[in-house]
VEXSE-874832 format. One record per residue (C-alpha): residue in one letter; x, z, y. Coordinates in Angstrom, 2 decimals, decimal comma. Each point is the difference from the previous one (the first is absolute). Layout:
% residues N
   residuo        c1        c3        c2
         a         X         Z         Y
...
END
This chain:
% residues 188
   residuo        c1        c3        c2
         x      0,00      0,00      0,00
         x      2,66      0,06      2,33
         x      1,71     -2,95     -0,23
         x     -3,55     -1,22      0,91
         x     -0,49      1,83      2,77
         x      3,80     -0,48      1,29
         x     -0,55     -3,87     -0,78
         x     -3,40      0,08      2,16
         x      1,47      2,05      2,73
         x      2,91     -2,34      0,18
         x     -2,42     -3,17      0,19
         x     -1,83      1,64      2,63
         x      2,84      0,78      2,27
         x      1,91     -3,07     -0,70
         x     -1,51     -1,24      3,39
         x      1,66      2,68      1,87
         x      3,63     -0,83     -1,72
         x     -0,16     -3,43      2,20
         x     -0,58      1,79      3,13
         x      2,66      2,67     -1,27
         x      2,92     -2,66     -0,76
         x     -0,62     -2,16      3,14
         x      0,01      2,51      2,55
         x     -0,81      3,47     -1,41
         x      0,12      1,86      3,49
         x     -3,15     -2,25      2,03
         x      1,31      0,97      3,51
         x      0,84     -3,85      1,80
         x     -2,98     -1,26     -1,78
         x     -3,43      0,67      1,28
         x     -2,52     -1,40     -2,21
         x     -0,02     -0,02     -4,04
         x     -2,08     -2,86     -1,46
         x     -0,73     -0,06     -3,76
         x     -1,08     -3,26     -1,17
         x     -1,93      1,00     -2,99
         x     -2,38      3,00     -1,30
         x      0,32      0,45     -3,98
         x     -2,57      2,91     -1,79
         x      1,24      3,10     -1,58
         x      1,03     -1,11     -3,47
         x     -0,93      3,36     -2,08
         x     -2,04      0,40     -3,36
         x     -3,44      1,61      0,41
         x     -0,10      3,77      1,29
         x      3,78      0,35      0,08
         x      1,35      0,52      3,18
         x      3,00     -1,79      1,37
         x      0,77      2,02      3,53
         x      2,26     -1,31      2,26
         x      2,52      3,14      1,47
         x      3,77      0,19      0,56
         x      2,24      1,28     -2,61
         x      2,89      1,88     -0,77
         x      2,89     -0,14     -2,45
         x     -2,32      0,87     -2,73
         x     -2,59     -2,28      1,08
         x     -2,04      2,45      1,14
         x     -2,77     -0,53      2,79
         x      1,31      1,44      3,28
         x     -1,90      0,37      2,88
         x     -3,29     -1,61      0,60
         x     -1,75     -1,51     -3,16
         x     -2,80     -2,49      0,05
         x     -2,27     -0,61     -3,14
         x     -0,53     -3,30     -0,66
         x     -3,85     -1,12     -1,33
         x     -0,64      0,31     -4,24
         x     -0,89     -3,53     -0,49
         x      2,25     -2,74      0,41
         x     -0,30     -2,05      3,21
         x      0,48     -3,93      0,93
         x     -0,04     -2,00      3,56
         x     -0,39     -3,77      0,30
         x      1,86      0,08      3,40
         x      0,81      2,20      2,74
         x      2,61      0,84      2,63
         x      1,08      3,59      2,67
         x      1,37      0,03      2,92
         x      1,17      2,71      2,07
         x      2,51      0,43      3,44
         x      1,34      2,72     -0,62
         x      0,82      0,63      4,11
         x     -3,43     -0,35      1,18
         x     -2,30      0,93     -4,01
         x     -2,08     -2,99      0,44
         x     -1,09     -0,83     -3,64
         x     -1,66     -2,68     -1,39
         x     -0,79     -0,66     -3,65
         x     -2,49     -2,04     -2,40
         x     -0,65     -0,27     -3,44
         x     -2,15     -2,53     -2,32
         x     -1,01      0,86     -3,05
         x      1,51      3,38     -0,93
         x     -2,33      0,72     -3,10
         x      0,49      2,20     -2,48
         x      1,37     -1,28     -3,47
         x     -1,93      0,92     -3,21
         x     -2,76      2,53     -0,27
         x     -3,50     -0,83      0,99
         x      0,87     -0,82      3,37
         x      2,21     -2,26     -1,27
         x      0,35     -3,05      3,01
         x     -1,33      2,08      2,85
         x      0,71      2,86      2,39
         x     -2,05      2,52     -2,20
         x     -1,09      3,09      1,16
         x      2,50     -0,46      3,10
         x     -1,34     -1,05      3,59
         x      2,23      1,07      2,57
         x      3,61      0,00     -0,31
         x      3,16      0,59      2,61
         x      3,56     -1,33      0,44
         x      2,50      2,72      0,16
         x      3,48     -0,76      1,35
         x      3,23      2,79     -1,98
         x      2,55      0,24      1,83
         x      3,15      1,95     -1,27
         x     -1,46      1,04     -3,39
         x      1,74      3,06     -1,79
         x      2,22      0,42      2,65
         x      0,08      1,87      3,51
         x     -2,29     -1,29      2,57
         x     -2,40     -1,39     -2,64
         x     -3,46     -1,07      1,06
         x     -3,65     -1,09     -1,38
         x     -1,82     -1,56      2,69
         x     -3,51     -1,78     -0,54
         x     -2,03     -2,70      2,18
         x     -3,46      0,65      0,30
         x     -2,93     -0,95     -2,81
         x     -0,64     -3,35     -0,56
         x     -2,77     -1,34     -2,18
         x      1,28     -1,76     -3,48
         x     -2,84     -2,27     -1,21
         x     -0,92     -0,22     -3,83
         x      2,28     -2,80     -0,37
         x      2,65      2,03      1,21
         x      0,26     -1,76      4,04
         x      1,03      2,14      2,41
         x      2,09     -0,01      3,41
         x      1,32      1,71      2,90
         x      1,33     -0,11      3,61
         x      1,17      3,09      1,78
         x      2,54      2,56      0,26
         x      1,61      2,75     -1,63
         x      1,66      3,08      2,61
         x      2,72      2,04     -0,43
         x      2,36     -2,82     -2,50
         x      3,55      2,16     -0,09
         x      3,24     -1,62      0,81
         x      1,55     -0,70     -2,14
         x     -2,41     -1,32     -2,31
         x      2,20     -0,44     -3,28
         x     -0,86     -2,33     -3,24
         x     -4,14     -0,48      2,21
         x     -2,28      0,00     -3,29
         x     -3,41     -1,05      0,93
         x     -2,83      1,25     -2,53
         x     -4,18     -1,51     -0,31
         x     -1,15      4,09     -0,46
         x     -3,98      0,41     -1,25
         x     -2,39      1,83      2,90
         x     -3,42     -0,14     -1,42
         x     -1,17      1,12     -2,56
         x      1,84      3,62      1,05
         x      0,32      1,15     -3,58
         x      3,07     -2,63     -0,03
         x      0,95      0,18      3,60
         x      3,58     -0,41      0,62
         x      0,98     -1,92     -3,27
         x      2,15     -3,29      0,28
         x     -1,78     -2,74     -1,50
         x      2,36     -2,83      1,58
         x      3,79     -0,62      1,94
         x      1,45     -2,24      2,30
         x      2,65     -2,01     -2,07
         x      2,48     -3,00      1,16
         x      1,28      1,37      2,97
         x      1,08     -3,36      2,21
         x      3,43     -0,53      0,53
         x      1,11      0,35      3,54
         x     -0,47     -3,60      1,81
         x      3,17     -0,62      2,49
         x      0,17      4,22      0,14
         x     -3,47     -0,17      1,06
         x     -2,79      2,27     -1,00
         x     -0,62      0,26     -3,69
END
């Protein structure tokens, strides 16, 4: 079970590495852009959490539950400046895989992008846009800001985290993945 969970975990921070290894410290670049949104891969009601680690690959600091049924997105893309938090992001088709709501949204109708900056290290922080709506077929998008984005803003990681219903509130269901290269040192 946990080389399952370690090879899960490792998929679903392998979009962070990028953003590591090309410029791990974000200060000189203002905005993060990943290109793509993939679902948490996990197998149904095991959790796959998403938290910094230590030597022993222990969670450290703050550790976010992902959602017990695996998830899958058609298309999506986030955006954040991380000088001024305005944040945009949309998704098609994030569904959930297997089950009975196998090909739609499910139980889930409001969802929120959440930006981690720092993770498992000092000056680590969770920050959330507001609510959006995610229709049955799993549609959803936002425009707006997110305060208080720390600087520096290590290894950005940004999560698709369940709202409504509030029994799963909080839950990753989806991440940003593919962060863009930087164009001519331009923004990401």
């Amino acid at each position: 079970m946990k080389t399952v969970f370690a090879g899960l975990l490792f998929f679903a921070l392998a979009a962070t590495a990028g953003a590591s290894s090309m410029n791990g410290n974000m200060n000189g670049r203002s905005t993060v852009r990943w290109r793509t949104v993939v679902g948490v891969i996990t197998a149904q009601n095991v959790d796959n959490p998403i938290c910094g680690t230590d030597s022993q690959g222990r969670c450290v600091g703050t550790t976010i539950d992902s959602g017990t049924f695996a998830w899958s997105a058609r298309s999506g893309t986030a955006r954040v400046n991380l000088a001024t938090g305005d944040t945009t992001f949309r998704v098609n088709g994030l569904v959930i895989n297997g089950t009975s709501f196998s090909g739609t949204a499910g139980p889930i109708t409001q969802i929120e992008g959440t930006l981690v900056c720092n993770l498992g290290a000092a000056g680590e922080a969770v920050l959330d846009t507001d609510p959006v709506a995610l229709s049955g077929r799993g549609d959803a998008s936002f425009s707006g800001q997110i305060d208080d984005v720390p600087t520096p803003c290590n290894s950005p990681l940004f999560l698709f985290r369940i709202v409504s219903p509030s029994v799963a509130r909080g839950r990753w269901i989806a991440t940003g993945a593919d962060l863009a290269s930087p164009a001519g040192g331009g923004d990401y």
